[in-house]
C-alpha positions in Angstrom: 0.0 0.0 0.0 1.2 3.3 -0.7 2.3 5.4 2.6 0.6 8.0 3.6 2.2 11.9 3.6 2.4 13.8 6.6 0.9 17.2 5.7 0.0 20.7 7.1 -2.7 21.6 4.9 -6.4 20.2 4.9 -7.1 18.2 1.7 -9.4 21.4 1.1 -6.1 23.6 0.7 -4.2 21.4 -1.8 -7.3 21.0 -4.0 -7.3 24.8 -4.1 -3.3 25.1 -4.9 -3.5 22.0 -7.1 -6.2 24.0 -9.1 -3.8 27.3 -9.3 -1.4 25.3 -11.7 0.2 22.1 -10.0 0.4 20.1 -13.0 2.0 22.8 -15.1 5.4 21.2 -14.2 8.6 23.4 -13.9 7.8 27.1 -14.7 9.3 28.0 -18.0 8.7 31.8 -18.5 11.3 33.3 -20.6 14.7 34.0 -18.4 13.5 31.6 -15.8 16.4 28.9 -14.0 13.5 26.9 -12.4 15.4 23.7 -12.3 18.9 21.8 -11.8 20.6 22.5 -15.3 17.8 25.1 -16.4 14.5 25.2 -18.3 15.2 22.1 -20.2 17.6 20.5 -18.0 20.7 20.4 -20.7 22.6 23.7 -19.4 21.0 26.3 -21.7 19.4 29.2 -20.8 16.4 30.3 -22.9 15.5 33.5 -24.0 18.4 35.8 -23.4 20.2 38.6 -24.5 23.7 38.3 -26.2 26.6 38.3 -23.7 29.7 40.8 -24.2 33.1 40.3 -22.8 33.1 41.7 -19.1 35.8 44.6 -18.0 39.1 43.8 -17.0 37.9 44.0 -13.6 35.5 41.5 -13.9 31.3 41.4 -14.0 29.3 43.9 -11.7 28.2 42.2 -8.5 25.3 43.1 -7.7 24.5 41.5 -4.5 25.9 38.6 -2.2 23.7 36.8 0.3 25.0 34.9 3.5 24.1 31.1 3.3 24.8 28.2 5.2 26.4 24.5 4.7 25.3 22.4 1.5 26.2 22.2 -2.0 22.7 22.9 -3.4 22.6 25.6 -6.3 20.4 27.9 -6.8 17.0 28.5 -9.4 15.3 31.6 -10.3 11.7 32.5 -11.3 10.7 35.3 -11.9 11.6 37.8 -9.3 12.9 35.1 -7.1 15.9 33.0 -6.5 15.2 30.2 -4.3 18.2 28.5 -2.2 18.3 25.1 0.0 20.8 25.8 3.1 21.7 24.0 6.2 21.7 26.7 9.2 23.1 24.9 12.4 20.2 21.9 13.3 17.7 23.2 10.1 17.5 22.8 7.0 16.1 26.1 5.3 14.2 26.8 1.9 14.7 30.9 1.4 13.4 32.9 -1.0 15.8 36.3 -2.1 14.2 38.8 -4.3 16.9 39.0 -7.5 17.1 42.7 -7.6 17.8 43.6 -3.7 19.5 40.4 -2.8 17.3 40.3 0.2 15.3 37.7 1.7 11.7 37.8 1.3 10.4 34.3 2.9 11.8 31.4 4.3 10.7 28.0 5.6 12.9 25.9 8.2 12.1 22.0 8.3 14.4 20.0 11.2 18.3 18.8 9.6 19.2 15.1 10.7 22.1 14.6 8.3 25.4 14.0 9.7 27.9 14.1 7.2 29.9 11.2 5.5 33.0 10.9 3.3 32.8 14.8 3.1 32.4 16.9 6.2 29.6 19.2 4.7 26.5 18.3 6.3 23.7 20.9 4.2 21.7 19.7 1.2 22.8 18.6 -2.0 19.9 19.1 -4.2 19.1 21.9 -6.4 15.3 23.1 -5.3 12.1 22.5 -8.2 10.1 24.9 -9.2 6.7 23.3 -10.5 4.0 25.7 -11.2 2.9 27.3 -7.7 5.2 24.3 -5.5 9.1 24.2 -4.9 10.2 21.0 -4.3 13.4 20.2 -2.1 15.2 17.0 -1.1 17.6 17.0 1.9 20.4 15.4 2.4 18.9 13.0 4.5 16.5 11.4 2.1 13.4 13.9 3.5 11.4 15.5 0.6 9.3 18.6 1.1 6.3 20.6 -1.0 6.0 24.2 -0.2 4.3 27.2 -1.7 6.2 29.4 -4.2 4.5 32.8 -3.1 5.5 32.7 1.0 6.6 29.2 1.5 3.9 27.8 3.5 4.7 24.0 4.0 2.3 21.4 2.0 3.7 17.7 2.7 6.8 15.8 3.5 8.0 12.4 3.3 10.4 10.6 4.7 12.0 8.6 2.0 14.7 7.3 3.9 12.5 5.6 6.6 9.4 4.8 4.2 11.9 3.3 1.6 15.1 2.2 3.2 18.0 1.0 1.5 21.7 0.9 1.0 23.4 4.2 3.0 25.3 6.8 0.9 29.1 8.6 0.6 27.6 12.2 0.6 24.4 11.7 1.5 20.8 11.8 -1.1 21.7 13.8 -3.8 19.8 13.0 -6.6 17.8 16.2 -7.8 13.6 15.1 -8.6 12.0 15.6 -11.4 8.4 16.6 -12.4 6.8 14.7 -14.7 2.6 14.8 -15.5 1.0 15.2 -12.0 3.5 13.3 -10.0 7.4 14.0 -8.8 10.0 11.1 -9.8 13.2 10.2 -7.4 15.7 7.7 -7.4 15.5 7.3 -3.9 17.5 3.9 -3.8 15.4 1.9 -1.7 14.8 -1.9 -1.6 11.9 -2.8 -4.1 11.8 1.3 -4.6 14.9 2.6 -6.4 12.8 5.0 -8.3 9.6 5.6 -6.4 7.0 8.9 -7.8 4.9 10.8 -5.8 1.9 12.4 -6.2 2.6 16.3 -6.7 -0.6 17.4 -5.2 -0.4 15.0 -2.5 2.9 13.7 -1.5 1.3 10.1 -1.5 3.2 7.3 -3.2 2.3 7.0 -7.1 4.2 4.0 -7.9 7.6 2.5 -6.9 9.8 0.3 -9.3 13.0 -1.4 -9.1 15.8 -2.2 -6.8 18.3 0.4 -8.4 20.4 2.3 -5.8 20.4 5.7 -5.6 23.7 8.2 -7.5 24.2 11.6 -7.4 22.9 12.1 -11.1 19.7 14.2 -11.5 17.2 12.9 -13.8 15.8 14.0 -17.3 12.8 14.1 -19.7 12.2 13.7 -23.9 9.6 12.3 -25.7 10.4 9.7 -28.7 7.9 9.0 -30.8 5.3 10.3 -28.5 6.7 8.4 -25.6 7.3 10.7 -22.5 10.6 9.6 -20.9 12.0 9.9 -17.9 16.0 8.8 -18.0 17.9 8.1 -14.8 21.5 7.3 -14.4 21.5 5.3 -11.1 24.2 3.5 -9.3 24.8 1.0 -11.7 22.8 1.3 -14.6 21.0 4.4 -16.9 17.1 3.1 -17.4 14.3 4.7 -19.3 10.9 4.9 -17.2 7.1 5.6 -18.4 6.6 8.3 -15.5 2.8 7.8 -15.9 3.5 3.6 -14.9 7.1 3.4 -14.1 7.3 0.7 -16.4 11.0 0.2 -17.0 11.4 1.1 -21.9 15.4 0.5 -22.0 18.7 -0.1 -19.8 22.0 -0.3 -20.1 24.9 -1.1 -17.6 26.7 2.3 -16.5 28.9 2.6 -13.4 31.6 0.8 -11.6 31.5 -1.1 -7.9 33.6 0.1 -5.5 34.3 4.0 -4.1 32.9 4.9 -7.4 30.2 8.0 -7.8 27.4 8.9 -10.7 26.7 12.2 -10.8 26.9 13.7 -14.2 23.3 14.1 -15.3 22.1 12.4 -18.4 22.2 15.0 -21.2 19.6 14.4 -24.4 19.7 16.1 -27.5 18.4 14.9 -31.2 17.0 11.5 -30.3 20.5 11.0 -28.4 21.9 10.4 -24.9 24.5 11.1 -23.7 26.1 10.1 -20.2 29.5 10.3 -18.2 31.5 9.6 -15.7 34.7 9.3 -14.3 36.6 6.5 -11.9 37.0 4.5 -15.1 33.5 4.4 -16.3 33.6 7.0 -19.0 31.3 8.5 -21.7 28.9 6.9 -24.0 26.7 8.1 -26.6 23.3 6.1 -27.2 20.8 6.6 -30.1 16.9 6.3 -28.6 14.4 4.8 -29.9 11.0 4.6 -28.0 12.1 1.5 -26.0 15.2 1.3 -26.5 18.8 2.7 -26.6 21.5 1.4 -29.0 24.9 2.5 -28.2 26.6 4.6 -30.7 30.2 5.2 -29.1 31.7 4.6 -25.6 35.3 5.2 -24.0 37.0 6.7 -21.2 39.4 8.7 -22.7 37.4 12.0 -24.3 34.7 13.2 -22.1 34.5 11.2 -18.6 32.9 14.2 -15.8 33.0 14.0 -12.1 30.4 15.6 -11.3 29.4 18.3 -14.2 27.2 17.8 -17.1 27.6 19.0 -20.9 26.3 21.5 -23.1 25.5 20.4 -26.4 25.6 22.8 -29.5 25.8 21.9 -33.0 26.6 18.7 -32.5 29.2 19.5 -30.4 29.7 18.9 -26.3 31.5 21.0 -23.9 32.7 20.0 -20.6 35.0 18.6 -17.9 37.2 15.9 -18.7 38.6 14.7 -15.2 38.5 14.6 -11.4 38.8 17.2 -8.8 40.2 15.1 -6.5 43.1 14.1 -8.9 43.4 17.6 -10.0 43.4 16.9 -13.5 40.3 18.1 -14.8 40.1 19.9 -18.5 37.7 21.7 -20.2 37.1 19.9 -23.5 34.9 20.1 -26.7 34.3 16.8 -28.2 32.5 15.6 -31.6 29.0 14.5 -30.1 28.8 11.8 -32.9 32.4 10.0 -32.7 33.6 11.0 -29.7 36.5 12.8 -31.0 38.2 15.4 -28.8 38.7 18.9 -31.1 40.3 20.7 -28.4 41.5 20.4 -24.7 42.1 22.9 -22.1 44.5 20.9 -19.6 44.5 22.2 -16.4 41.3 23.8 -15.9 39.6 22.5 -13.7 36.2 20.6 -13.0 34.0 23.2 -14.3 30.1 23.7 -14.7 29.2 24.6 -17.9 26.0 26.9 -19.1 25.4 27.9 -22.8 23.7 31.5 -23.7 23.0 31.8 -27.0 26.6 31.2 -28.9 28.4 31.9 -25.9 29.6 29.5 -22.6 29.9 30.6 -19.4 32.1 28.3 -17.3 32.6 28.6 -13.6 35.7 26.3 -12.1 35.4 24.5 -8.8 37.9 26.9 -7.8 36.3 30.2 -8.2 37.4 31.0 -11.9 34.8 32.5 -14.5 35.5 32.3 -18.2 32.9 33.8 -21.4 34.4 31.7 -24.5 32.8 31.2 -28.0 31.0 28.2 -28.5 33.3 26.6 -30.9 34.6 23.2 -32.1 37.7 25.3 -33.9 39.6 26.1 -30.6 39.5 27.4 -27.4 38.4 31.1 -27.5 38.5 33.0 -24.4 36.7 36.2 -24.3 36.8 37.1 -20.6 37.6 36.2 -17.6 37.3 36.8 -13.9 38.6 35.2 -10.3 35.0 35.7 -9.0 35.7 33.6 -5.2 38.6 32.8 -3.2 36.8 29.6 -2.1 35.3 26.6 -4.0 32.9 27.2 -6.3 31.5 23.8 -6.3 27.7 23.8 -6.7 25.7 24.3 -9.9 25.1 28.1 -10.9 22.4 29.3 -12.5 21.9 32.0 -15.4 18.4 34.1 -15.6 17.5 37.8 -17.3 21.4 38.3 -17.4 22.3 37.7 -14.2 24.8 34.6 -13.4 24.0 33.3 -9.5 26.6 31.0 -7.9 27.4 29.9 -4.6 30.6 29.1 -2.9 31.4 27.3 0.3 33.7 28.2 2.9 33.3 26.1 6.5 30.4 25.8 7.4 28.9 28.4 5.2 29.4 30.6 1.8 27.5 33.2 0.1 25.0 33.3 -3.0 26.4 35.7 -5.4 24.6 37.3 -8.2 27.0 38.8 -10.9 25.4 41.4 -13.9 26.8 39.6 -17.3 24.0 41.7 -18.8 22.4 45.3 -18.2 18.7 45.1 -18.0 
């Protein structure tokens, strides 16, 4: 039987804010960041004005906000940019108003994560902004609805207790997804690796497989009129109907051992493509509406850590390498064959976002770059040391304005940089 959601609102109140737009999944309005990767989830901002090379001094900031522990990025709609912080024994949803840089709600829920193979003990998961909801998921498995306009709470689960499973290196950090009128999760439980709940509700939908839970953030396309939701898990990257959670394709991706998945599957023309490093590497997949048929794989052109690629003109651009091992380079790779049409060595681990024909690229180590979106070399147009501290967590790019946290502690800041006048 499904469980039950704890809630704070009479069944009254959610029919009355399921009504006001629930089911319209992440807002998309033009210059919106509503999501982990963006409106689309691939790292492309939609909608936006051309950026020109910065001054020598670097981008205009126009505000910083303090934050707390966690390596959760940030998402913007509209006036708002939402952030997920841990603050001593709470875990705290704020909202900041994106011209002031000042706080305008926030909602506090209790923090029982302790930390594992990394002493950071805040959330991991960017929020989700669906319709009139924002959706979080802490780093101790709990999942929480709250109201866009003043963050009044609407349910939580407990995934970790409802659906227990195998424990984690960092912690849950696998991002939800919004698909139809329920919310999908690889929560990594026994008998409920990917479980979907209702958005409305919070009560269980469906639960499917044993897969265990990565650090990857799922994704959506529809082939051949065929709504998919694609999640690299643990061990494996699988196709799910999110109406059924009937399994359409899988394929074996990952490695057993102190290994880690947390690239986010990336689709573009009827393609997939995923990554990863400790020796697992990147593949390319063609999709077909139940199946995937693998085009390319190796580990030696585009094998991420923990960032995802932009795709443009059949061309991908990202991080080849490891933090850890300090060899990451920023690469651009032939999408089709793999091949590698130039290398930056010594860059960095970088997160990548794509405006128009332009990337901007932010290095775990506080270093922002505008270059050209092009296969013929690497064409740096500005640049800019924009922290001191690690620049870890995923930024995000709305109505000109870049947004990026960095971590220092037990704490960091939320930074908003002007790339582009109003």
């Amino acid at each position: 039987m499904p469980v039950a959601a704890k809630t704070s609102l009479s069944y009254a109140a959610f029919v009355l804010v399921f009504a006001s737009g629930l089911a319209a999944g992440p807002h998309c309005a033009a210059g919106d960041w509503p999501q982990i990767l963006g409106p689309r989830r691939n790292g492309v901002a939609v909608d936006e004005k051309p950026i020109e090379p910065w001054p020598v001094d670097g981008p205009k900031v126009a505000w910083s906000f303090p934050v707390g522990s966690g390596y959760a990025g940030p998402v913007v709609v509209g006036q708002r940019a939402i952030m997920f912080h841990r603050l001593g024994e709470i875990e705290r949803v704020e909202a900041i108003d994106l011209a002031t840089g000042k706080s305008t709600w926030k909602t506090d829920y209790p923090a029982t994560y302790s930390g594992g193979y990394n002493s950071d003990n805040g959330p991991r998961c960017v929020p989700l902004v669906a319709g009139e909801l924002v959706i979080v998921f802490g780093a101790a498995g709990h999942l929480h609805a709250l109201k866009l306009e003043d963050g009044a709470k609407l349910w939580s689960r407990d995934t970790q207790a409802d659906y227990p499973g195998p424990g984690s290196y960092f912690g849950a950090g696998s991002t939800p997804i919004v698909a139809g009128k329920n919310v999908l999760l690889n929560v990594g439980g026994r008998d409920a690796g990917i479980v979907a709940f209702e958005l409305a509700t919070g009560k269980t939908a469906w639960k499917k497989t044993d897969e265990r839970a990565s650090y990857s953030s799922p994704t959506k396309v529809q082939i051949d009129g065929q709504e998919q939701v694609i999640f690299v898990t643990r061990m494996n990257t699988i196709g799910i109907d999110p109406a059924s959670g009937a399994e359409l394709f899988r394929f074996a991706f990952g490695a057993r051992g102190p290994t880690v998945n947390a690239a986010s599957p990336l689709v573009f023309n009827n393609q997939l493509f995923v990554s990863a490093a400790y020796g697992v590497g990147g593949l390319l997949a063609r999709l077909s509406k139940n199946s995937a048929t693998q085009v390319w794989a190796n580990d030696t052109t585009m094998s991420s850590q923990y960032s995802t690629c932009v795709q443009r003109d059949g061309f991908l651009y990202g991080t080849h390498g490891r933090e850890d091992f300090a060899n990451g380079e920023l690469r651009c790779i032939a999408a089709q064959t793999g091949k590698v049409q130039w290398s930056a060595p010594g860059f960095g681990v970088a997160h990548v976002i794509l405006v128009n024909d332009r990337l901007v690229i932010l290095n775990h180590q506080g270093h922002l770059v505008l270059a050209a979106a092009s296969p013929d070399a690497f064409d740096s147009l500005a640049t800019a040391q924009v922290s001191p501290n690690i620049t870890r967590a995923m930024p995000a790019y709305a109505q000109g304005q870049f947004l990026f946290r960095e971590n220092a502690g037990n704490g960091g800041t939320l930074k908003c940089l002007t790339l582009v006048d109003p």
